[in-house]
C-alpha positions as MATLAB code, in Angstrom:
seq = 'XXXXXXXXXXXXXXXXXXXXXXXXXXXXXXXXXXXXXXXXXXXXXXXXXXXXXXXXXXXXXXXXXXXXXXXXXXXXXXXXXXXXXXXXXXXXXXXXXXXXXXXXXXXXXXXXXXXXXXXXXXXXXXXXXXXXXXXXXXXXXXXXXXXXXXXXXXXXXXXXXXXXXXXXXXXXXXXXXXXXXXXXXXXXXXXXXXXXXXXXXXXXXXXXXXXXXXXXXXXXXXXXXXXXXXXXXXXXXXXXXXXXXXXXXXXXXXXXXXXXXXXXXXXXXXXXXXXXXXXXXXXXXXXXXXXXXXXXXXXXXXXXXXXXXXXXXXXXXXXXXXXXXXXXXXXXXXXXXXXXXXXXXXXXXXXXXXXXXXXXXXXXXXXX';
ca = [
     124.863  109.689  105.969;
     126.149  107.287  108.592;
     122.994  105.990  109.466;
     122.221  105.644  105.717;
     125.119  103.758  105.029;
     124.186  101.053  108.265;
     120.413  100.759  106.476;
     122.400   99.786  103.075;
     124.428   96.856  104.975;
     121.727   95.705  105.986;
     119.847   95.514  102.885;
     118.288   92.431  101.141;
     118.664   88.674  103.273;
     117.828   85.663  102.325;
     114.459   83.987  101.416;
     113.794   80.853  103.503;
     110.719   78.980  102.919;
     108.122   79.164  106.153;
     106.724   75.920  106.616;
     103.129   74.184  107.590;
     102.987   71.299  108.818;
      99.139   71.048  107.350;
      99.102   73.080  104.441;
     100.470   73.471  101.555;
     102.295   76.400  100.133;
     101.960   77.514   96.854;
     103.440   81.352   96.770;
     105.989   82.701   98.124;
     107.304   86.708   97.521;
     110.591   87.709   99.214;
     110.500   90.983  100.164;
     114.656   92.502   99.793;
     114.330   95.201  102.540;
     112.349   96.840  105.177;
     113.869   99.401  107.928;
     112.124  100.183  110.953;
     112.938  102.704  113.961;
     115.545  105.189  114.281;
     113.541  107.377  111.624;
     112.900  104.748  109.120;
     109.718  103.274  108.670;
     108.328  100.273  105.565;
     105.158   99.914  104.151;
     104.238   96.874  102.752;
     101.265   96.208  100.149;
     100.103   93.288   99.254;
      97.718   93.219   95.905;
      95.508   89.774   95.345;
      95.622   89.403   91.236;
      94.219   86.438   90.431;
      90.462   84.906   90.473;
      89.971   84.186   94.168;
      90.865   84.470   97.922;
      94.618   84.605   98.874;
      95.490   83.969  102.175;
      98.811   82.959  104.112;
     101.377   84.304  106.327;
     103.694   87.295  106.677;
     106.751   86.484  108.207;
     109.307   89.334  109.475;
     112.956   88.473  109.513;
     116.333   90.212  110.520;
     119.447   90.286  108.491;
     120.821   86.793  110.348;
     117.415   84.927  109.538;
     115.995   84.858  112.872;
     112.134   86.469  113.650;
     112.695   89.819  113.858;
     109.905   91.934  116.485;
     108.146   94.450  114.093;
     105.287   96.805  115.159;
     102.494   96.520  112.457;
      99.449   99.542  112.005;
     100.966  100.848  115.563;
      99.001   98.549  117.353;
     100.292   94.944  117.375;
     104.401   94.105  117.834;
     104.783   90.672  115.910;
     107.095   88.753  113.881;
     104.440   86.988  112.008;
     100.857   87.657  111.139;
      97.989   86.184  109.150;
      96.526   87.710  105.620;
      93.309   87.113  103.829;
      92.497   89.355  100.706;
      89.290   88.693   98.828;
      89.532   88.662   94.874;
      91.629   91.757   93.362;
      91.822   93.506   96.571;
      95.042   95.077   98.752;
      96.125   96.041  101.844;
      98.937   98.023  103.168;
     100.646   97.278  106.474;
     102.281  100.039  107.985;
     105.299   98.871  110.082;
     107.515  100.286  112.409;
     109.996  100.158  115.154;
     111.933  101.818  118.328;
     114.063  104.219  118.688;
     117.077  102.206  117.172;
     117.332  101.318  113.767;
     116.717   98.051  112.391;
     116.471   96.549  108.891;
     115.268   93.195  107.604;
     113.299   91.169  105.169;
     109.831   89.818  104.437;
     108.703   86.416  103.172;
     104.861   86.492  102.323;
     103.949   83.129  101.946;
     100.255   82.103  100.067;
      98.540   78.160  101.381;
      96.060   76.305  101.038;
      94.192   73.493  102.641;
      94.139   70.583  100.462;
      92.920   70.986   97.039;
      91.040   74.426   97.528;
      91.018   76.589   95.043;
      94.055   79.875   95.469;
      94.083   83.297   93.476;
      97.414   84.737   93.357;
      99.763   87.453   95.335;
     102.245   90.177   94.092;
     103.236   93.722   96.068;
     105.989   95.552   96.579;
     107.975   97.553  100.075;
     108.579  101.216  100.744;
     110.880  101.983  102.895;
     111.648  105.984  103.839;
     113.770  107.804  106.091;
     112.404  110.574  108.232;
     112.905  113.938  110.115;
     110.991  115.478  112.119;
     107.543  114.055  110.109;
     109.595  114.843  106.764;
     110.113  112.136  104.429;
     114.321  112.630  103.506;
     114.689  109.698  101.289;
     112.531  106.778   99.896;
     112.907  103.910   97.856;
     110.527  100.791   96.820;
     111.581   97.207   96.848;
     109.872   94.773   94.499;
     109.550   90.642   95.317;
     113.081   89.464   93.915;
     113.633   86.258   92.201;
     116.556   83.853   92.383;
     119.257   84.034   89.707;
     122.210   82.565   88.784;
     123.771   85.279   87.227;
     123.630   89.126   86.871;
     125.502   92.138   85.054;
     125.255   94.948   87.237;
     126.067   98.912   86.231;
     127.610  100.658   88.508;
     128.438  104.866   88.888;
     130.737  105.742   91.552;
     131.147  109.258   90.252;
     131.128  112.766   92.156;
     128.574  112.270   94.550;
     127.167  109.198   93.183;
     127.112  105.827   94.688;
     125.587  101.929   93.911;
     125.094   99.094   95.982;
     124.363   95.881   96.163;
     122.819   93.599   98.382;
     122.426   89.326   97.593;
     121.293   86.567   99.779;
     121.260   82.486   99.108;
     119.183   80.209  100.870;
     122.159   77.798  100.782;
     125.464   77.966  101.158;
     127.331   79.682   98.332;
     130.027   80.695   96.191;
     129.346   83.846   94.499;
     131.976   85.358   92.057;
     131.818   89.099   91.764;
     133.817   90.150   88.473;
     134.809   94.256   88.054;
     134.532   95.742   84.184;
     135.437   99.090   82.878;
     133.042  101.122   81.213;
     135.641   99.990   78.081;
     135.203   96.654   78.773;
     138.703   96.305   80.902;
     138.479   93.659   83.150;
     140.245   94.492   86.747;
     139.789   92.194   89.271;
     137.749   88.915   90.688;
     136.298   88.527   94.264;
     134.864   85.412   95.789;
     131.821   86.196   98.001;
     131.378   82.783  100.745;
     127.765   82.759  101.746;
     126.294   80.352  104.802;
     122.882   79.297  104.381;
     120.542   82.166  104.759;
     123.167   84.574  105.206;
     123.109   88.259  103.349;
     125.784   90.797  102.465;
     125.184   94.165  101.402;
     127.692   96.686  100.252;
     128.538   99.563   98.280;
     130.577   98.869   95.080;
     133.476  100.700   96.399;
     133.598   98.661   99.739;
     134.046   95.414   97.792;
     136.039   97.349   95.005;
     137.864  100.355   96.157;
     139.398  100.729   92.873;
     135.741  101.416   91.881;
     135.859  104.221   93.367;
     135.536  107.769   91.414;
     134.661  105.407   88.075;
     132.133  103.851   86.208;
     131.644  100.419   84.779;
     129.846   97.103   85.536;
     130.098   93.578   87.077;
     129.047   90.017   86.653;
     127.877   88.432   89.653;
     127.972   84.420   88.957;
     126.624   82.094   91.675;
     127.523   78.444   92.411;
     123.747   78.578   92.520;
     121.245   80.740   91.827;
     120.979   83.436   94.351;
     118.577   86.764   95.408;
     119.622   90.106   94.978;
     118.736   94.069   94.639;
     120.722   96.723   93.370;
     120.468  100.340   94.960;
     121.773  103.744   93.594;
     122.246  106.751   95.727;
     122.842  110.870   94.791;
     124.018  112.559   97.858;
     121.781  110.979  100.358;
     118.516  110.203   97.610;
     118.272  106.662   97.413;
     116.758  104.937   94.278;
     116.880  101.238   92.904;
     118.821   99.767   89.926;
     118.595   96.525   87.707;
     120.705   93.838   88.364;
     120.133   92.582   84.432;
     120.209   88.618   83.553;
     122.754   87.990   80.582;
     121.128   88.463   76.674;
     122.665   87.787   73.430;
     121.428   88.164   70.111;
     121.792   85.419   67.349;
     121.041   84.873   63.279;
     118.985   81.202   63.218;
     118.760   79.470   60.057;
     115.972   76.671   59.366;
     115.637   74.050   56.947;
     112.462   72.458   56.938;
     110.120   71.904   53.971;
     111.126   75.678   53.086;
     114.465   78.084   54.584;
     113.381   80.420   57.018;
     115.925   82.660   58.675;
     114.933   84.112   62.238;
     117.092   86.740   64.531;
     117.091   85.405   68.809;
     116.661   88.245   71.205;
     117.255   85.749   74.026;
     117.881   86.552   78.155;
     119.849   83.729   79.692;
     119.434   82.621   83.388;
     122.382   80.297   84.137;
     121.656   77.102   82.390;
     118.223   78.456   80.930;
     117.057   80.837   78.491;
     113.887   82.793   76.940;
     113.034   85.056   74.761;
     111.511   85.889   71.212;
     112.270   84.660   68.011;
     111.551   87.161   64.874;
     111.732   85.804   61.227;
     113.079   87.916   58.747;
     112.637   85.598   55.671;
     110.543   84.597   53.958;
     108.582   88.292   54.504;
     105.561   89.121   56.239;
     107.459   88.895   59.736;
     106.794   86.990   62.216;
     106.951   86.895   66.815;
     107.166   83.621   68.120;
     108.073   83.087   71.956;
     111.651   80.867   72.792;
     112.127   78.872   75.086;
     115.419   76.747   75.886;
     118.101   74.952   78.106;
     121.689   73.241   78.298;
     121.714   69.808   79.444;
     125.111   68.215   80.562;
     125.529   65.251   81.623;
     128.827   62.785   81.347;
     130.757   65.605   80.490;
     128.630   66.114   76.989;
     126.136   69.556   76.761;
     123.041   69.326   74.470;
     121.604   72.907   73.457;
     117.840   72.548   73.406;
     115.079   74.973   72.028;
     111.567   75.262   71.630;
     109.745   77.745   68.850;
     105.910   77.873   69.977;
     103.320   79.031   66.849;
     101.322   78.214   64.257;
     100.678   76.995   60.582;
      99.555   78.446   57.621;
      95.987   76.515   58.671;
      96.065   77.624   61.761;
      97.281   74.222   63.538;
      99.457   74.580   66.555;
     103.329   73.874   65.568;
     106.561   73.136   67.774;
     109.884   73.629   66.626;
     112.088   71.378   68.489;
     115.600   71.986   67.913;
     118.320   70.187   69.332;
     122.250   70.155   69.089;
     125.750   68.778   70.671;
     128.110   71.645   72.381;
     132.074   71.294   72.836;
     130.810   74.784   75.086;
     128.459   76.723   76.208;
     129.406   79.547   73.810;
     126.692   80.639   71.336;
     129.084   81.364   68.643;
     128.462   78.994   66.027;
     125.743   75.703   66.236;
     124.552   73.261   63.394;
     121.592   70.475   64.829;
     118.662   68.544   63.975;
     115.019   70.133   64.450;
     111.483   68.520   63.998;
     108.291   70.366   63.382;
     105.647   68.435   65.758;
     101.768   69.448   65.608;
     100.052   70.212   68.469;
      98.541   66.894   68.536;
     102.240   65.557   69.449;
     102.405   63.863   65.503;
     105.588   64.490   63.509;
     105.041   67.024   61.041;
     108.672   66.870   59.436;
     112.338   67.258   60.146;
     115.301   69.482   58.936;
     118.270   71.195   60.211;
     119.304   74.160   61.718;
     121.954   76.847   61.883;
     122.688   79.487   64.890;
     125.400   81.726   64.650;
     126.552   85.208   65.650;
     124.870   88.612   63.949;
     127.354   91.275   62.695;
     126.888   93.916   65.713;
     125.739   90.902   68.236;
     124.857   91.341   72.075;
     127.256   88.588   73.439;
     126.299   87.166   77.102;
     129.370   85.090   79.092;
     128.743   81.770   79.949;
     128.324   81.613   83.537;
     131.464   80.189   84.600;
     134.193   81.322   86.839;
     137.202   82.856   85.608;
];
């Protein structure tokens, strides 16, 4: 369990960008964690998805940022190598270490040479424990993407445990915000991050009142940050979802006609997306959402975007816009305008957006 424990605090450091001096890079996937040596051993696969070659650079770093020695296939001990996969193909590197254990991170990063055409890269890392040949625990480790703000579930219950590791490529400010099951709040922690730097921890280490209890926290950057969210059942390790915020809301237009629509919306800091399903007038209707919160001076403009079509089959925007005293989605009134797909005005209204009955409320992201 020890040596579990010293994999977990090592999970999950930052992404930094590689760079090339001659190329240019257009993909990058951060890998959260790999182990190596000491009985753990990673295996990283790389899948090409798109419509031609992908090619680029895997980079191997340790938890302080710095090239970190990794033996790939058994054969070659490097801290970077070369990739090319042909169109929709994969490959698997198998890599390991010494006797001592070490854990990192992975930044796979796609270029190109001037304007040549690119396909595109996802994957994913395994990392596993062993004894004597046995696989004891295992648990796979998507790309992660950078947030600004998270809701994480935790169980710290009999023999239950979750983690949590986060990285920023800058330096950072992170808030970490303890919840009840109940919704009780408990405490606030501020989590100082250098550039590059990673933490990882169990709940309990940065909440010991977490301890024997279950609940959830909000995790709200000064900017967006990386992180990956573990669970573990008496030494079997498994990952968890560090969510973004949603909220559901009732949105009334007034165009030519009233329609009235219900938001299923996930918010990312200052950004948010999501679907937008009309409920009147009937047959019902999907349209994708897409919006944002401007401020500037002191003044915060909610913006959104409906994307569909007409009754003739013309490509429509909704554009609605409003003026915020907050960034609370309680209650908004604005302006919106119906523009064709050929950028021409179709006509203008106004709009409503206000809470549903039994609503999914998401916090703004500020600090407490």
């Amino acid at each position: 369990m020890k040596r579990i424990v010293l994999i977990l605090l090592l999970l999950f450091p930052s992404s930094t960008a590689v760079a090339f001096q001659t190329q240019l890079q257009s993909q990058e996937l951060i890998f959260a964690h790999m182990a190596i040596g000491g009985g753990w051993e990673s295996e990283l696969t790389l899948v090409a998805q798109g419509d031609d070659t992908s090619a680029g650079v895997i980079s191997f770093y340790g938890q302080d940022g710095l090239p970190m020695q990794v033996t790939v296939d058994g054969s070659q001990t490097v801290s970077s190598l070369s990739y090319f996969l042909i169109y929709r193909s994969s490959k698997t590197y198998r890599l390991t270490g010494s006797s001592s254990t070490k854990a990192g991170w992975i930044s796979v990063s796609q270029v190109v040479a001037g304007n040549q055409n690119h396909g595109s890269i996802t994957g994913q890392v395994t990392f596993r424990y062993l004894e004597n040949g046995v696989v004891k625990s295992q648990v796979g480790v998507l790309p992660s993407k950078a947030t600004p703000a998270i809701h994480l579930p935790f169980d710290n219950t009999g023999v239950n445990l979750s983690a949590i590791a986060y990285t920023s490529i800058g330096k950072n400010t992170i808030q970490a915000t303890l919840y009840r099951e109940n919704g009780a709040y408990l405490e606030t922690k501020k989590i100082t991050l250098e550039a590059l730097n990673q933490q990882a921890l169990f709940i309990n280490q940065l909440f010991p009142n977490s301890q024997g209890t279950r609940g959830f926290l909000i995790f709200i950057g000064d900017a967006p940050f990386n992180c990956v969210a573990l669970n573990v059942n008496n030494g079997n390790w498994s990952s968890a979802a560090a969510m973004p915020a949603s909220l559901d809301r009732v949105l009334q237009i007034s165009l030519a006609d009233k329609t009235r629509w219900k938001l299923h919306l996930v918010r990312d800091g200052s950004l948010f997306y999501g679907v937008a399903e009309r409920e009147e007038p009937f047959p019902t209707v999907y349209l994708p959402a897409f919006g944002s919160i401007i401020e500037s001076g002191g003044q915060k403009l909610f913006l959104l975007n409906l994307h569909g079509l007409d009754s003739s089959g013309i490509g429509i925007n909704l554009n609605l816009s409003a003026r915020m005293s907050n960034d609370r989605f309680f209650s908004i009134s604005g302006k919106v305008a119906s523009i064709r797909e050929d950028g021409t005005l179709a006509t203008t209204g106004t709009f409503e957006l206000y809470v549903l009955s039994m609503a999914q409320y998401a916090p703004s992201p500020q600090k407490r």
